[in-house]
Structures are given as structure tokens and as C-alpha cells.
Backbone bond lengths (Angstrom), bond angles and torsions (degrees), N, CA, C in turn:
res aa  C-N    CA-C-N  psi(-1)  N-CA   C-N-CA  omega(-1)  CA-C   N-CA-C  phi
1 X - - - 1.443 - - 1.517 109.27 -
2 X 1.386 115.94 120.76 1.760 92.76 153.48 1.414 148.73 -116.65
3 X 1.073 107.38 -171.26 1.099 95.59 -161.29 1.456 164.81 -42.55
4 X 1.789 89.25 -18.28 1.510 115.26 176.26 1.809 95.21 -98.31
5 X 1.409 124.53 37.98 1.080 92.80 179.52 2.395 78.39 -140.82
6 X 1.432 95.83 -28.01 1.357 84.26 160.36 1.782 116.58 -81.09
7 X 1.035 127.30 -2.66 1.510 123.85 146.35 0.720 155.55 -24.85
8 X 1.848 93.12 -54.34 1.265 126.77 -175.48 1.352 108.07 -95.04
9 X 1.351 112.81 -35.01 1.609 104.47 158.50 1.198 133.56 -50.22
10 X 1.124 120.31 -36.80 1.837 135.26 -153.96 1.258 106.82 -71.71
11 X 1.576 126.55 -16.66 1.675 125.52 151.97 1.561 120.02 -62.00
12 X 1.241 102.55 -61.67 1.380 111.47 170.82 1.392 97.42 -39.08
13 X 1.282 126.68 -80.02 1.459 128.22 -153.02 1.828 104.04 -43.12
14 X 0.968 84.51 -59.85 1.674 88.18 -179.78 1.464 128.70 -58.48
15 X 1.573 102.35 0.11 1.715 100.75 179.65 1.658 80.46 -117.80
16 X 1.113 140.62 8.94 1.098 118.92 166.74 1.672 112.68 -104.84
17 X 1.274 111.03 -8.84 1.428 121.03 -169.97 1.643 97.76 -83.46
18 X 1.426 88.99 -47.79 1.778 99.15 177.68 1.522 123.19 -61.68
19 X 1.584 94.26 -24.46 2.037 100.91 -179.57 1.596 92.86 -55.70
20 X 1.718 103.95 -60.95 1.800 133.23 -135.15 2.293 91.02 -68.47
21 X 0.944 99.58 -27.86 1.832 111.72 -168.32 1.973 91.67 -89.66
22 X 0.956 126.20 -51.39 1.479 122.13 171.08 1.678 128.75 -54.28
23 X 1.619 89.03 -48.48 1.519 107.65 177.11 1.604 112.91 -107.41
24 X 1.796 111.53 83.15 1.370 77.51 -158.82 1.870 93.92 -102.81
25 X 1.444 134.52 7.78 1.280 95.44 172.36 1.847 107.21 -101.86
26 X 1.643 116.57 15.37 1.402 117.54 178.28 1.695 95.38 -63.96
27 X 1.850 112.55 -45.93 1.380 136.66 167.68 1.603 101.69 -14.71
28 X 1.664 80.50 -78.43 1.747 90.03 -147.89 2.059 114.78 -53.83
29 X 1.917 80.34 -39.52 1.860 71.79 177.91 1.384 129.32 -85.03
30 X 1.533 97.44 6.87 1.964 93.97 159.94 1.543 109.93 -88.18
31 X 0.989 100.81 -19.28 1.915 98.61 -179.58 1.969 87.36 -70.77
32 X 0.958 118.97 -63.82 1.484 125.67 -161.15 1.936 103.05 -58.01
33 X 1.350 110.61 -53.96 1.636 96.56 165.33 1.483 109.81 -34.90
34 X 1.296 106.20 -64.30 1.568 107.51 -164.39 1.503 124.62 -52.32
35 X 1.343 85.49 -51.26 2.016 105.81 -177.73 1.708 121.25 -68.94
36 X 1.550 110.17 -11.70 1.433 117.80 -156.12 1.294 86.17 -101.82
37 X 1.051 160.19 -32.54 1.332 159.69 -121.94 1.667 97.90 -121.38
38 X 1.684 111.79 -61.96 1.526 120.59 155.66 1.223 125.89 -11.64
39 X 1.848 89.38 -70.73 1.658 99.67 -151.71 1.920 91.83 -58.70
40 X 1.709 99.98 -35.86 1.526 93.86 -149.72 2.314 111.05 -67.43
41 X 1.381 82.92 -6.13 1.446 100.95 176.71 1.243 117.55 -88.04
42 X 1.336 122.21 -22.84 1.514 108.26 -170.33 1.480 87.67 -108.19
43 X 1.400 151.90 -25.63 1.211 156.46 -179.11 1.501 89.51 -69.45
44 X 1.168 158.41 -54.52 1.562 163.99 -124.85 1.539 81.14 -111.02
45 X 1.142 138.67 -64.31 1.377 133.10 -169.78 1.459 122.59 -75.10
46 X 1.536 111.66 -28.42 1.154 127.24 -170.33 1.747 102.12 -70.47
47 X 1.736 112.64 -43.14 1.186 103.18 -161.02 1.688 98.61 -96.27
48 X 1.417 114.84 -11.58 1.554 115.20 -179.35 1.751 98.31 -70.78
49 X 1.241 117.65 -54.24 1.699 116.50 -160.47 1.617 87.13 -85.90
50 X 1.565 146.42 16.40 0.929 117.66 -179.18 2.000 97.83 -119.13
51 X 1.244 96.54 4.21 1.863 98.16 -166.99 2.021 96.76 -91.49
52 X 1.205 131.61 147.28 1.168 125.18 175.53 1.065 118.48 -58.54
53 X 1.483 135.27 -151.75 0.931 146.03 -170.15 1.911 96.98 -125.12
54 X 1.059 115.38 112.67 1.812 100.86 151.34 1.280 131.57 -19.91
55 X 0.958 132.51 140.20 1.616 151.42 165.15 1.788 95.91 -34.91
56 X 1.372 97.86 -67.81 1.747 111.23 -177.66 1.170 105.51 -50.96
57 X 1.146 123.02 -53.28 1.615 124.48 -151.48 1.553 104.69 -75.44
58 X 1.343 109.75 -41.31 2.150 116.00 178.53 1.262 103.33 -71.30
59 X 1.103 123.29 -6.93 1.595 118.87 -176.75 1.246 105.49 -126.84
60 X 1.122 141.46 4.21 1.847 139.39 133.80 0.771 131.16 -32.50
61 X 1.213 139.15 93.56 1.583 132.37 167.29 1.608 110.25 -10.48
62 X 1.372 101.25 169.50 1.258 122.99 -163.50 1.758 94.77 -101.16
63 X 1.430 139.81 135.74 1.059 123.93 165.26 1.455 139.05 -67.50
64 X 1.902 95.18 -18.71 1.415 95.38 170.27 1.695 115.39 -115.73
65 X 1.497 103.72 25.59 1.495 115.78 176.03 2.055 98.27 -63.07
66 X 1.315 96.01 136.60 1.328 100.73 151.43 1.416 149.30 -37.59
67 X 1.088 157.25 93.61 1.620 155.47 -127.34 2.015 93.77 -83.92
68 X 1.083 131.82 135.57 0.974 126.13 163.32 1.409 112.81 -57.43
């Protein structure tokens, strides 16, 4: 980015810094909409794609393996 264009931000920023410090639990539960939904997605995926596979399940045929 440069510089004349973070410039032009640095008002904005500051009326939003000033909303988030005035209002701070309107703050907290938009961070928490946002963040709660995440965590519960990457924790749900994290521990599903991170658990092995069963004994049964690695040794299942393939569904589109060929039939002897």
C-alpha cells in the first residue's frame, strides 16, 4: 500500500478506534460473532482430518476398485 493511500485511511481508523473504545461490549460481540463460528470450524476439522483412520476403514475396499 502506499502511502497516500494509508493516509487516507488514518481518519477512518480513528473513528473506528474511537466507536470500538466507547462501545466496548457492542465491540466485543462482533469480534465473538465472527471468531465463534471459526474457532468452532477449524477445531471440528482440525480434530476430524487429524484422528486416523480405523483398522476397518484402511482396509475397506475401495468403492470404485474393480470387483474381482
Amino acid at each position: 500500500m502506499s502511502a497516500a493511500r494509508l493516509r487516507a485511511l488514518r481518519p477512518v481508523v480513528r473513528l473506528a478506534a474511537r466507536d470500538a473504545r466507547a462501545h466496548k461490549a457492542r465491540s466485543l460481540l462482533a469480534i465473538l460473532l465472527v471468531a465463534a463460528p471459526l474457532v468452532v470450524i477449524v477445531g471440528f476439522l482440525g480434530t476430524r482430518l487429524s484422528t486416523p483412520p480405523t483398522r476397518q476403514a484402511a482396509l475397506a475396499p475401495s468403492p470404485t476398485a474393480p470387483r474381482p
